[in-house]
Residue frames as a rotation matrix with the C-alpha (Angstrom) as fourth column:
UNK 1
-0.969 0.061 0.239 115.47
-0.045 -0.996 0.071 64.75
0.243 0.058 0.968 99.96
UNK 2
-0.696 0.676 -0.240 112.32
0.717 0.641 -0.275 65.92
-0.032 -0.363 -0.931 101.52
UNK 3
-0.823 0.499 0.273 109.70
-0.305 -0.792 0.529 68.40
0.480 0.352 0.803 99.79
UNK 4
-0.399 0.862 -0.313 106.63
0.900 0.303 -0.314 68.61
-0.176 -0.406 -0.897 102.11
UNK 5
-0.902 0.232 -0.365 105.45
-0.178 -0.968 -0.175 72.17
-0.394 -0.093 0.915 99.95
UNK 6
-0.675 0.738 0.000 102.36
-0.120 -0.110 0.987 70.53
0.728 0.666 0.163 98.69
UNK 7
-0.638 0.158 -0.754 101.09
0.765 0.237 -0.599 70.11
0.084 -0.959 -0.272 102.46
UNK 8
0.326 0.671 0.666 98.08
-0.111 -0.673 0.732 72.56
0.939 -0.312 -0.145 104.23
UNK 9
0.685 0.290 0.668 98.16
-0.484 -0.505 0.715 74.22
0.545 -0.813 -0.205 107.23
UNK 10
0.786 -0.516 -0.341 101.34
0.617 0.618 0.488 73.59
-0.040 -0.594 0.804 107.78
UNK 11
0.950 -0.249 0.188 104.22
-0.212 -0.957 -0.199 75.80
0.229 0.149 -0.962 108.61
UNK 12
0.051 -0.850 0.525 106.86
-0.998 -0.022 0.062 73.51
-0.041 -0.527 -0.849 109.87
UNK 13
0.970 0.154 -0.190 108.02
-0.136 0.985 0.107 69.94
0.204 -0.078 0.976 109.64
UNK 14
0.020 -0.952 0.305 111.34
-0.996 0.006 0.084 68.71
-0.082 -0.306 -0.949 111.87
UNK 15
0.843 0.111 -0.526 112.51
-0.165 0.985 -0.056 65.30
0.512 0.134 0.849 111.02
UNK 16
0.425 -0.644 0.636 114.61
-0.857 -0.059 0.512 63.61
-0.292 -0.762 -0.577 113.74
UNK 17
0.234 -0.337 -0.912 117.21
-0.726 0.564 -0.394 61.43
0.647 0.754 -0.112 112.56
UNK 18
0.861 -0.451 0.235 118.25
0.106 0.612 0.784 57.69
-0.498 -0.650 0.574 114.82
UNK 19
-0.140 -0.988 -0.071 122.12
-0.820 0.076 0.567 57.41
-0.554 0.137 -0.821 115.08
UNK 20
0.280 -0.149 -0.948 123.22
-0.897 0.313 -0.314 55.74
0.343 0.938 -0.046 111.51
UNK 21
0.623 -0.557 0.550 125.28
-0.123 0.624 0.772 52.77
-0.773 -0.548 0.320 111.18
UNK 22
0.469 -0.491 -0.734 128.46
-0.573 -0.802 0.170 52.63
-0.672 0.341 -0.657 109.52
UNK 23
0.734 0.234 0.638 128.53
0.120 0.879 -0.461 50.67
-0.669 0.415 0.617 106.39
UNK 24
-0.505 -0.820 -0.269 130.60
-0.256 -0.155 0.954 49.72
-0.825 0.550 -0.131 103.81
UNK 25
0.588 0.664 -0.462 129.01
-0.204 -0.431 -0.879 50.31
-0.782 0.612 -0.118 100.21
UNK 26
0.961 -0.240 0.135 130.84
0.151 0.049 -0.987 49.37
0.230 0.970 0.084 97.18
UNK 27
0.174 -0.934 -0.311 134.15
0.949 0.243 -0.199 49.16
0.262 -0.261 0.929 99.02
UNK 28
-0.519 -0.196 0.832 133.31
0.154 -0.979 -0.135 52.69
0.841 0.059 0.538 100.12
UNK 29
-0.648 0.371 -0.665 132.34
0.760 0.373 -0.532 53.16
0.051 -0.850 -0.524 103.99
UNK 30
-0.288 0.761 0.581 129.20
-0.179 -0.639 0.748 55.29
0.941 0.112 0.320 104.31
UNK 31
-0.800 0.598 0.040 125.98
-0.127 -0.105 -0.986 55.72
-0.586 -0.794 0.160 107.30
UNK 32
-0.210 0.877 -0.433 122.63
-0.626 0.220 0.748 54.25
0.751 0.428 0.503 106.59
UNK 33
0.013 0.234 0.972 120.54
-0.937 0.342 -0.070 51.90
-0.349 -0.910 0.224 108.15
UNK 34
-0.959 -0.198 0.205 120.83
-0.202 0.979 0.001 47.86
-0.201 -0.040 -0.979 107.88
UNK 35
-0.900 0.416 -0.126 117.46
0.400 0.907 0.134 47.44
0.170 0.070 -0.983 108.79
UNK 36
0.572 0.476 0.668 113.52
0.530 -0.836 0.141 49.39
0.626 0.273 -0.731 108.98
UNK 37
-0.876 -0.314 -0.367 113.91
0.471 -0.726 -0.501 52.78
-0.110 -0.611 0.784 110.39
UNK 38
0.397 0.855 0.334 111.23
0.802 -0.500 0.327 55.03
0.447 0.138 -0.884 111.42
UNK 39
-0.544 -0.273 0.794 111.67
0.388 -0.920 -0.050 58.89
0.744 0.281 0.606 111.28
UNK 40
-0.150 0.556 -0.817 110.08
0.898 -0.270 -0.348 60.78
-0.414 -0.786 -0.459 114.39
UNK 41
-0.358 0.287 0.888 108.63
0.809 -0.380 0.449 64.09
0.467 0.879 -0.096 113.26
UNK 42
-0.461 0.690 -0.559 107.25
0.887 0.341 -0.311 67.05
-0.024 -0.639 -0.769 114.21
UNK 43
-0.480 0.279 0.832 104.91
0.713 -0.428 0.555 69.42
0.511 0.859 0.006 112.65
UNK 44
-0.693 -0.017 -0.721 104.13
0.562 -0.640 -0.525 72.84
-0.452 -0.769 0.453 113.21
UNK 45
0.011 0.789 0.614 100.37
0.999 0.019 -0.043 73.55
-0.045 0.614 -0.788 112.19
UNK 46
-0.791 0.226 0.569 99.50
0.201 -0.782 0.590 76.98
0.578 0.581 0.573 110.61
UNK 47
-0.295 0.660 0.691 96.07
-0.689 -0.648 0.325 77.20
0.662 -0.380 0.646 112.01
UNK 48
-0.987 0.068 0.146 95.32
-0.020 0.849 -0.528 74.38
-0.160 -0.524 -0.836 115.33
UNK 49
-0.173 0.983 0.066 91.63
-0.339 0.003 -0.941 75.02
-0.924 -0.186 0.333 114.71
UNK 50
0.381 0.456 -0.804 92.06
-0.847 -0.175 -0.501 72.97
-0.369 0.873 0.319 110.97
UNK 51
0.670 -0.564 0.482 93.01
0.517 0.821 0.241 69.78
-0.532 0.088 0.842 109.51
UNK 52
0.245 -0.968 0.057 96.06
-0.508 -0.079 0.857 68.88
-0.825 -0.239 -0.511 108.57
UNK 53
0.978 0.195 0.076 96.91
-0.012 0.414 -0.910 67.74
-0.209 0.889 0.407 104.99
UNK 54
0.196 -0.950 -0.245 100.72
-0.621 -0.313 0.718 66.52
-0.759 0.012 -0.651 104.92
UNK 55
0.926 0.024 0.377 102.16
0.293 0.587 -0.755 65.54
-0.239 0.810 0.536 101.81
UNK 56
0.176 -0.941 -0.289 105.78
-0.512 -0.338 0.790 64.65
-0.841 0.008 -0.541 100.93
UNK 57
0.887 -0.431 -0.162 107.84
0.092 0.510 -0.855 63.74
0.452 0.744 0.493 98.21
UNK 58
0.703 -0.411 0.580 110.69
-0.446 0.380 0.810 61.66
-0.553 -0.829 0.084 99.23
UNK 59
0.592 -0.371 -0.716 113.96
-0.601 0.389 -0.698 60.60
0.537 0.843 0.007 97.48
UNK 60
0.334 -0.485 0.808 115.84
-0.600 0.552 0.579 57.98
-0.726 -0.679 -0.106 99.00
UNK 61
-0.089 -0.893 -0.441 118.19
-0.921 0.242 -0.306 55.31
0.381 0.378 -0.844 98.04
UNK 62
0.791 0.497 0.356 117.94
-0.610 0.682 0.403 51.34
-0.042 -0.536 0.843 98.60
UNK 63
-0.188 -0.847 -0.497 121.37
-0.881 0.369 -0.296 49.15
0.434 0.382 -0.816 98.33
UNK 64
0.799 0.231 0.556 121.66
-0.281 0.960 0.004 45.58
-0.532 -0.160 0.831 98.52
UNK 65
0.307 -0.903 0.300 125.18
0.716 0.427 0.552 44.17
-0.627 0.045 0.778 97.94
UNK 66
-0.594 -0.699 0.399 126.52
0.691 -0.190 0.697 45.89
-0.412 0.689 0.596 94.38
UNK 67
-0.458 0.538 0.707 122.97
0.586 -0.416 0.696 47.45
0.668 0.733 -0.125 93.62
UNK 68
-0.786 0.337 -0.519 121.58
0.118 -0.741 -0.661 50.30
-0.607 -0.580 0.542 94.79
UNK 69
-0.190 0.789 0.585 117.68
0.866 -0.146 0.478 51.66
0.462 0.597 -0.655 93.74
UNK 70
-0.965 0.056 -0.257 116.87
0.063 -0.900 -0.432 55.03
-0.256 -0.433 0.864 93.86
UNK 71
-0.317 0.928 -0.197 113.30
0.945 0.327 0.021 55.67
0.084 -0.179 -0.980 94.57
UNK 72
-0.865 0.444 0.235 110.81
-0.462 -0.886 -0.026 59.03
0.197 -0.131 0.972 94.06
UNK 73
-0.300 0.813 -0.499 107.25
0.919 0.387 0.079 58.23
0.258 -0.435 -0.863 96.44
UNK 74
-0.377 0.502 0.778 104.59
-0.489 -0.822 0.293 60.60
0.787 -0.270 0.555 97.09
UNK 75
-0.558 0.086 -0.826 103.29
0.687 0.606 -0.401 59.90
0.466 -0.791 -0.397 100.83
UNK 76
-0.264 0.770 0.581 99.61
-0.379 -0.637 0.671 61.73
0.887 -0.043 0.460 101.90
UNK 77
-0.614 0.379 -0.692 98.20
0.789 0.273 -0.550 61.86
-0.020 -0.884 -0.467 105.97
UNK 78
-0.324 0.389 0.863 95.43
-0.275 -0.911 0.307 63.90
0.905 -0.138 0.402 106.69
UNK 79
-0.851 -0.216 -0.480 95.25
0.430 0.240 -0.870 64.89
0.303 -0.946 -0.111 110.36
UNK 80
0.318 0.885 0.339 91.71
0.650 -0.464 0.602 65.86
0.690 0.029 -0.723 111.55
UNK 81
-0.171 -0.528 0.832 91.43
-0.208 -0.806 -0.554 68.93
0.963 -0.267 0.028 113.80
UNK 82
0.599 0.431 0.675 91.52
-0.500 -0.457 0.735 68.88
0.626 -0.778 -0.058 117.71
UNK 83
0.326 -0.679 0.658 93.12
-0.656 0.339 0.675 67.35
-0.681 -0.652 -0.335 120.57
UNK 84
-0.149 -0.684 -0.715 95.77
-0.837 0.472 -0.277 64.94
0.527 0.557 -0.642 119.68
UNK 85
0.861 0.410 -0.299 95.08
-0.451 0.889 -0.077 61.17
0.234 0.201 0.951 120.14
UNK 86
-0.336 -0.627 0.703 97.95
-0.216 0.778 0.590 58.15
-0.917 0.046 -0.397 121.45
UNK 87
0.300 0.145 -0.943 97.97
-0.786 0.598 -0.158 56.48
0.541 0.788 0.293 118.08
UNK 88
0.985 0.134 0.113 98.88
-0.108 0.972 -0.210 52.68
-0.138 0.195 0.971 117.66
UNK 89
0.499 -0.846 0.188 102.20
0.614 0.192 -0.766 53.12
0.612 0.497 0.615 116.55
UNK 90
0.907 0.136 0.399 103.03
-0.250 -0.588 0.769 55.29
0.339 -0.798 -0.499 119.86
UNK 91
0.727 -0.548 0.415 105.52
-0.178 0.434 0.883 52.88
-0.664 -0.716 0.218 121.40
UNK 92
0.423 -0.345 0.838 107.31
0.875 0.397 -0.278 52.29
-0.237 0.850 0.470 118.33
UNK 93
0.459 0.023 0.888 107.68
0.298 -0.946 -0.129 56.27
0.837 0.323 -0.441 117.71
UNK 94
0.906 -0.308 0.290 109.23
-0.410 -0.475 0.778 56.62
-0.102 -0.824 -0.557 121.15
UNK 95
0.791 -0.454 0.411 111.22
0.382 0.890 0.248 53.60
-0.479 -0.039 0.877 120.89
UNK 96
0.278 -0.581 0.765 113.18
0.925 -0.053 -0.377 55.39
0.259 0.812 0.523 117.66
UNK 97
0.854 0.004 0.520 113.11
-0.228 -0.896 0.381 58.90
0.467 -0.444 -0.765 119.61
UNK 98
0.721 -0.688 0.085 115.63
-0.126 -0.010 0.992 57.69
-0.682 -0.726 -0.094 122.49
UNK 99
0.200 -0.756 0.623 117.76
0.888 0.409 0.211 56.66
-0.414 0.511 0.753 118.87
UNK 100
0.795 -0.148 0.588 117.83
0.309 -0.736 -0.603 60.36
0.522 0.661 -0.539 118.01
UNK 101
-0.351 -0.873 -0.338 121.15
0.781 -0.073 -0.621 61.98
0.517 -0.482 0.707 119.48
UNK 102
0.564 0.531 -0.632 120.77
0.821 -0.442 0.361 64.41
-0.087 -0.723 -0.686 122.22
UNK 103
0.566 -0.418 0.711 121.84
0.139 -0.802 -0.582 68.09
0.813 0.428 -0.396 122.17
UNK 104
0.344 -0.721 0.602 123.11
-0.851 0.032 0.524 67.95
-0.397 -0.693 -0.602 126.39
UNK 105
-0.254 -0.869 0.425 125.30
-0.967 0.237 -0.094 66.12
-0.019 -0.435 -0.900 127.73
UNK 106
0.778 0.570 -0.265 123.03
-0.457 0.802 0.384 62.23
0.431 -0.178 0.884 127.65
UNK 107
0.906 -0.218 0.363 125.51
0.001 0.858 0.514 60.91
-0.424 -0.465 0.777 130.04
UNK 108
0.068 -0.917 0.393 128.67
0.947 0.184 0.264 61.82
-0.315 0.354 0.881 127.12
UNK 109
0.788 -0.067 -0.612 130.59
0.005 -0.993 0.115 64.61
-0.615 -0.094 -0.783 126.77
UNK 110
0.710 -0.280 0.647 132.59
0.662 -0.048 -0.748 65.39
0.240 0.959 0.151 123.82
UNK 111
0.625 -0.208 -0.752 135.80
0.707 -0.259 0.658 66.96
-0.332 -0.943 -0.015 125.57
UNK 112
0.147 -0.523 -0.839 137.98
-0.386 -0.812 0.438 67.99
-0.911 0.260 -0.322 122.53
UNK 113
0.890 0.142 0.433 138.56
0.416 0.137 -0.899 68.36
-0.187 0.980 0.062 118.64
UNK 114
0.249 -0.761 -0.599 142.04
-0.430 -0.641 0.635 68.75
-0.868 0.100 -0.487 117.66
UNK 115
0.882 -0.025 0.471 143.47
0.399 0.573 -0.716 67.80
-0.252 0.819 0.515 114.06
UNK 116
0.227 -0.972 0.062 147.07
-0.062 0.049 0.997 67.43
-0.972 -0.230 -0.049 112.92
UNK 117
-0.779 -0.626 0.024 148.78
0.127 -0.120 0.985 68.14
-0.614 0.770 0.173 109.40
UNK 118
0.177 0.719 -0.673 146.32
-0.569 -0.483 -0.665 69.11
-0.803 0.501 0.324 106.38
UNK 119
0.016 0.204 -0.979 145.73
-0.997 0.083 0.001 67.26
0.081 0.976 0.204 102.73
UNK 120
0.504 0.563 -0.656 145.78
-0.491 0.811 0.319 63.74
0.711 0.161 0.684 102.76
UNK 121
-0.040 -0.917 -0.396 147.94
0.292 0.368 -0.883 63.55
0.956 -0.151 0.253 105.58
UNK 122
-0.214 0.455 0.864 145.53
-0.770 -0.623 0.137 64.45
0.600 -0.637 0.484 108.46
UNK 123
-0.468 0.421 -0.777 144.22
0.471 0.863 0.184 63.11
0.748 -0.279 -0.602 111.58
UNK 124
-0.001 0.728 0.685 141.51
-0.526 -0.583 0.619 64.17
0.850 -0.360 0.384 114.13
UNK 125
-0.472 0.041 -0.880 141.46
0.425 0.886 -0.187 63.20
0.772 -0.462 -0.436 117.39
UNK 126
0.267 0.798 0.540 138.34
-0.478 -0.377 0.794 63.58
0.837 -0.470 0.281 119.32
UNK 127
-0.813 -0.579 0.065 138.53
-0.228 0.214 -0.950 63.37
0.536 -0.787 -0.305 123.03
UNK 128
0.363 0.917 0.165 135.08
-0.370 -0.021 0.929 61.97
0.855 -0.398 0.331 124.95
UNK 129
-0.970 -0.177 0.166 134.39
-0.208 0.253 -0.945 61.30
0.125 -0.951 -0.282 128.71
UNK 130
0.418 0.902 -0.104 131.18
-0.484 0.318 0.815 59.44
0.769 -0.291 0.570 130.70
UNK 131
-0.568 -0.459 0.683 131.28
-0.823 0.304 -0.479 58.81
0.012 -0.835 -0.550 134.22
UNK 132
0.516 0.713 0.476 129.05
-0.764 0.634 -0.122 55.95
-0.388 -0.301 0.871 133.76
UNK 133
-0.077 -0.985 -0.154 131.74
-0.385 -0.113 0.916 54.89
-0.920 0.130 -0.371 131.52
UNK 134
-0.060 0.079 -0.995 132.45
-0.974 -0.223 0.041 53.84
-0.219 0.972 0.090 127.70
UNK 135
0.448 0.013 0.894 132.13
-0.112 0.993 0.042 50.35
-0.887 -0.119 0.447 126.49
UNK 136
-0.217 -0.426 0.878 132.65
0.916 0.220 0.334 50.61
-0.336 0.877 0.343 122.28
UNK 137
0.169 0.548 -0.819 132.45
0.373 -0.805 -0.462 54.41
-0.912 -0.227 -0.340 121.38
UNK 138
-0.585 -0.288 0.759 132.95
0.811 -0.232 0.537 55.84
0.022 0.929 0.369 117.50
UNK 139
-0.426 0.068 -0.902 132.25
-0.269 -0.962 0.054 59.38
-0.864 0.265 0.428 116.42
UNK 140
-0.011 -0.007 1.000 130.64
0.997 0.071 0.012 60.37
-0.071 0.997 0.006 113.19
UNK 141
-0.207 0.110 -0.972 131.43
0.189 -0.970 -0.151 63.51
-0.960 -0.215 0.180 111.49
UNK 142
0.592 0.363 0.720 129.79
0.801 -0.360 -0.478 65.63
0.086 0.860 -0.504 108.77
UNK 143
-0.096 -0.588 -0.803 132.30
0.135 -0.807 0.575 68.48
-0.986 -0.053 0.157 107.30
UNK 144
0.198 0.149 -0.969 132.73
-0.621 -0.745 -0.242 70.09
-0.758 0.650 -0.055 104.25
UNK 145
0.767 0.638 0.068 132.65
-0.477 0.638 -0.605 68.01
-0.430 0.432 0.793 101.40
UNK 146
0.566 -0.488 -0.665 135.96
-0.609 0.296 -0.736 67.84
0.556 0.821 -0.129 100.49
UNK 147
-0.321 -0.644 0.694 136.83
-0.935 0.098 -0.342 66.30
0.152 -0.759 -0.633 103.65
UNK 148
0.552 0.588 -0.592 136.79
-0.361 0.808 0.466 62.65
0.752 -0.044 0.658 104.34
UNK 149
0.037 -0.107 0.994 136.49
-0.999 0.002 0.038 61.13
-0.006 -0.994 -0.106 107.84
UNK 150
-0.205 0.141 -0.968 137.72
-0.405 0.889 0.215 57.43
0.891 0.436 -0.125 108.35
UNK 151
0.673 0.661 -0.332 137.04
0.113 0.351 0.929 55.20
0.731 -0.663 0.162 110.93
UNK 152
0.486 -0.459 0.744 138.54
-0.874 -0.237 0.424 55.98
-0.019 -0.856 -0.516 114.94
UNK 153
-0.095 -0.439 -0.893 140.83
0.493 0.759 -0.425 53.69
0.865 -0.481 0.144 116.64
UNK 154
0.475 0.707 0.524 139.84
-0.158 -0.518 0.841 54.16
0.866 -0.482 -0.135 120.03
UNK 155
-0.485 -0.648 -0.587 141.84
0.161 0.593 -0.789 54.15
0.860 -0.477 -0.184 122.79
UNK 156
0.488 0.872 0.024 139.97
0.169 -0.121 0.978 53.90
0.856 -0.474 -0.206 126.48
UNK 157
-0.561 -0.828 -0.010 141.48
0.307 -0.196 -0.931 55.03
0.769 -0.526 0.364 129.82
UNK 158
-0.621 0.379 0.686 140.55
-0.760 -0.504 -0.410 55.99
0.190 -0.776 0.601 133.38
UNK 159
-0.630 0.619 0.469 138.62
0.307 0.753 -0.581 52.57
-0.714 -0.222 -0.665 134.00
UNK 160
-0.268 0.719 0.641 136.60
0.958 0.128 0.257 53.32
0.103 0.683 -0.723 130.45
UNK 161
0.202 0.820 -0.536 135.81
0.697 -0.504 -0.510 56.48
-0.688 -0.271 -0.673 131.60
UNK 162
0.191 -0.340 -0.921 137.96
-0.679 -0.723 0.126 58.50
-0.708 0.602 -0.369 128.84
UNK 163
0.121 -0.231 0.965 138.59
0.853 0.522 0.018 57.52
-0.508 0.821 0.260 125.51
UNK 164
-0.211 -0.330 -0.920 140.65
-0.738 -0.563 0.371 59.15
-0.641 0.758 -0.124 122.47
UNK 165
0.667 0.438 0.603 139.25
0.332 0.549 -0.767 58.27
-0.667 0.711 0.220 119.29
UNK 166
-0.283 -0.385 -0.878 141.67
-0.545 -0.689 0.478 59.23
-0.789 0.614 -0.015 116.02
UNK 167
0.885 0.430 0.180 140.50
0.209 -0.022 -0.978 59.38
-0.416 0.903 -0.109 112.61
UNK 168
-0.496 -0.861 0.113 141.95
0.524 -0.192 0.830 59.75
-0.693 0.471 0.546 109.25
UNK 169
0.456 0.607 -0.651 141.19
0.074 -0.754 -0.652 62.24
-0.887 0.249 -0.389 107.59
UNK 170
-0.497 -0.522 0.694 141.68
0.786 0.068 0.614 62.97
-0.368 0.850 0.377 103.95
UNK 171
0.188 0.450 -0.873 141.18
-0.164 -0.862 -0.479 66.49
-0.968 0.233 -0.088 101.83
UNK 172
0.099 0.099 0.990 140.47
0.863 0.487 -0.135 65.86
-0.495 0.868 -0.037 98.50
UNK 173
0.753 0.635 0.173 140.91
0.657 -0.710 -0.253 69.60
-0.038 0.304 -0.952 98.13
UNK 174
0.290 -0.813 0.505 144.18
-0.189 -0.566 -0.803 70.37
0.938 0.137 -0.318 98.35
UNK 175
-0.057 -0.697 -0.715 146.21
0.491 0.604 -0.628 71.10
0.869 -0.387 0.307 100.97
UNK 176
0.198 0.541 0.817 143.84
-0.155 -0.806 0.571 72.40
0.968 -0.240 -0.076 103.45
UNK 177
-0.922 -0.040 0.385 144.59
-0.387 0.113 -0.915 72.75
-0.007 -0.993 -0.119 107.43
UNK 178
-0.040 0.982 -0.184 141.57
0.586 0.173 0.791 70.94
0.809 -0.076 -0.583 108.75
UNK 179
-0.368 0.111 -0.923 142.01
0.906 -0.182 -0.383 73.14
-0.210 -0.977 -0.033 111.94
UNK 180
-0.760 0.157 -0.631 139.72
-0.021 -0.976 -0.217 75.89
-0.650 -0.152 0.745 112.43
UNK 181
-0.566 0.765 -0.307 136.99
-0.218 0.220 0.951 74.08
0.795 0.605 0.042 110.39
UNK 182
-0.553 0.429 0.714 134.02
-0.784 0.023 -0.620 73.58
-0.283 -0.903 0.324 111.49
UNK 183
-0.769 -0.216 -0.602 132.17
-0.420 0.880 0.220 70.14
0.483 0.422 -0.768 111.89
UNK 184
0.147 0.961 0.234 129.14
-0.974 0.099 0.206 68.31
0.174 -0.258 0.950 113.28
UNK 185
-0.664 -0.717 0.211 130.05
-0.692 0.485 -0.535 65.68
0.281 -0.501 -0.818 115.83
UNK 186
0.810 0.586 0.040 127.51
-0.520 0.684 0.512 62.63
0.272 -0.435 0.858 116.79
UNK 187
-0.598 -0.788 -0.147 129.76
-0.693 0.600 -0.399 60.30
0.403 -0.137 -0.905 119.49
UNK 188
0.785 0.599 0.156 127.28
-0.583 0.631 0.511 57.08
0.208 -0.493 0.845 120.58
UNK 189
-0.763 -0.597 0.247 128.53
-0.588 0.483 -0.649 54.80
0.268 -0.641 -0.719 122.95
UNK 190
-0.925 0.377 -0.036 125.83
0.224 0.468 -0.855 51.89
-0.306 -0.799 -0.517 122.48
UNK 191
0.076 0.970 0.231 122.11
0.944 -0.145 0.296 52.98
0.321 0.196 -0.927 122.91
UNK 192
0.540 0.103 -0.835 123.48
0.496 -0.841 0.216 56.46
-0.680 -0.531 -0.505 124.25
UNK 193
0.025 -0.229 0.973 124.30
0.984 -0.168 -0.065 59.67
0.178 0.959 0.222 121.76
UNK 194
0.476 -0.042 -0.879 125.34
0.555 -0.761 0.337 62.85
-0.683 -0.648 -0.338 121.58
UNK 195
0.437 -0.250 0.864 125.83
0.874 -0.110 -0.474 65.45
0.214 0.962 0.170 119.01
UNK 196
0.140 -0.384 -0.913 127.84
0.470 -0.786 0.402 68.91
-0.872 -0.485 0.070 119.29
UNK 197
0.591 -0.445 0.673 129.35
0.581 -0.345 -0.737 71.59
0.560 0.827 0.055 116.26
UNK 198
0.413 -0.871 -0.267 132.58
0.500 -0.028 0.866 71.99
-0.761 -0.491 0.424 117.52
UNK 199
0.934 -0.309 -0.181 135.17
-0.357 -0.835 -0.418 74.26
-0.022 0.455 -0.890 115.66
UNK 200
0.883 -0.349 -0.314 138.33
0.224 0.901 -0.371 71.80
0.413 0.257 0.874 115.25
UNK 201
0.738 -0.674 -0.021 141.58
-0.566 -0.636 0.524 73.25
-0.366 -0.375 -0.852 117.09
UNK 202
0.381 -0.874 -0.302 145.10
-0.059 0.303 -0.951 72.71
0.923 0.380 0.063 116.95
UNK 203
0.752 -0.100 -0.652 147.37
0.521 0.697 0.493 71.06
0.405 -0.710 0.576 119.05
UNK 204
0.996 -0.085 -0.023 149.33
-0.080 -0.980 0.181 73.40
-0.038 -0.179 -0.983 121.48
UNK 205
0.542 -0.805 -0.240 152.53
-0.374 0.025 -0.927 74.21
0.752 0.593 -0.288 121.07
């Protein structure tokens, strides 16, 4: 969690996220990162003719094999006012940028979202294309909480250029249709990413 209300002259703060990786946790497969990560940002000042005074509080989570630490940090920058400055840590700050997923098309296209039978007896099967073609592609998806997404088997076609990914899916809620939910799609192929909220369909008759 990120609280950045004790900040000045600030009206806005977007944090851009790099494409997880998909871990296993206590025999339980999660998304985190392996190794550092650095957050790109970007802050939308109240008044440009004043410093800046950003201050978060951060919760976060550390794991190492069986243990996990959970961690509260307070973290202070103060930005002086006027033109903006390359920093030092420039190239580095781009570097993690190209790891954020893109909203077009980067090269992959997320053709369809269809999902078959409902309660623990579900599967999803996303449909992606790239004429540059695929090499190892996997999907993550955020949905509704009672819904859990497992990992794709991926099948590839068209010289690499198409690929059907299916998931299992489990509803810990009952016997819910997952069609007609809606969902938040990140497919990377690689160093290339792509994110979509897609509405899930059903397969036609």
């Amino acid at each position: 969690m990120f609280d950045w209300r004790a900040s000045t002259n600030v009206s806005a703060v977007d944090v851009y996220w790099p494409v997880p990786e998909r871990l296993n946790l206590l025999g339980f497969e999660t998304y985190g990162y392996s190794s550092d990560v650095l957050l790109p940002m970007s802050v939308a000042v109240a008044d440009p003719g004043k410093p800046v005074e950003l201050r978060l509080r951060a919760n976060y989570a550390i794991c190492s094999g069986e243990i996990c630490t959970y961690h509260d940090e307070l973290f202070a920058v103060r930005l002086p006012a006027g033109a903006a400055k390359r920093s030092a840590h420039a190239r580095l700050i781009e570097a993690f940028s190209e790891r954020v997923p893109k909203t077009g098309d980067a090269g992959l296209r997320i053709v369809g979202v269809i999902a078959m039978g409902s309660g623990k007896n579900c599967i999803m099967e996303v449909m992606a294309a790239s004429e540059a073609g695929l090499s190892s592609p996997d999907v993550i998806v955020e949905g509704p909480a009672d819904f859990f997404f497992g990992t794709p088997k991926t099948e590839l076609s068209d010289g690499g250029r198409t690929a059907r990914l299916v998931l299992p899916v489990a509803c810990y809620g009952g016997g819910v249709p997952l069609a007609g939910v809606a969902v938040a799609l990140t497919l990377v192929d690689g160093a290339r990413a792509v994110e979509a909220e897609i509405v899930i369909g059903s397969p036609r008759e």
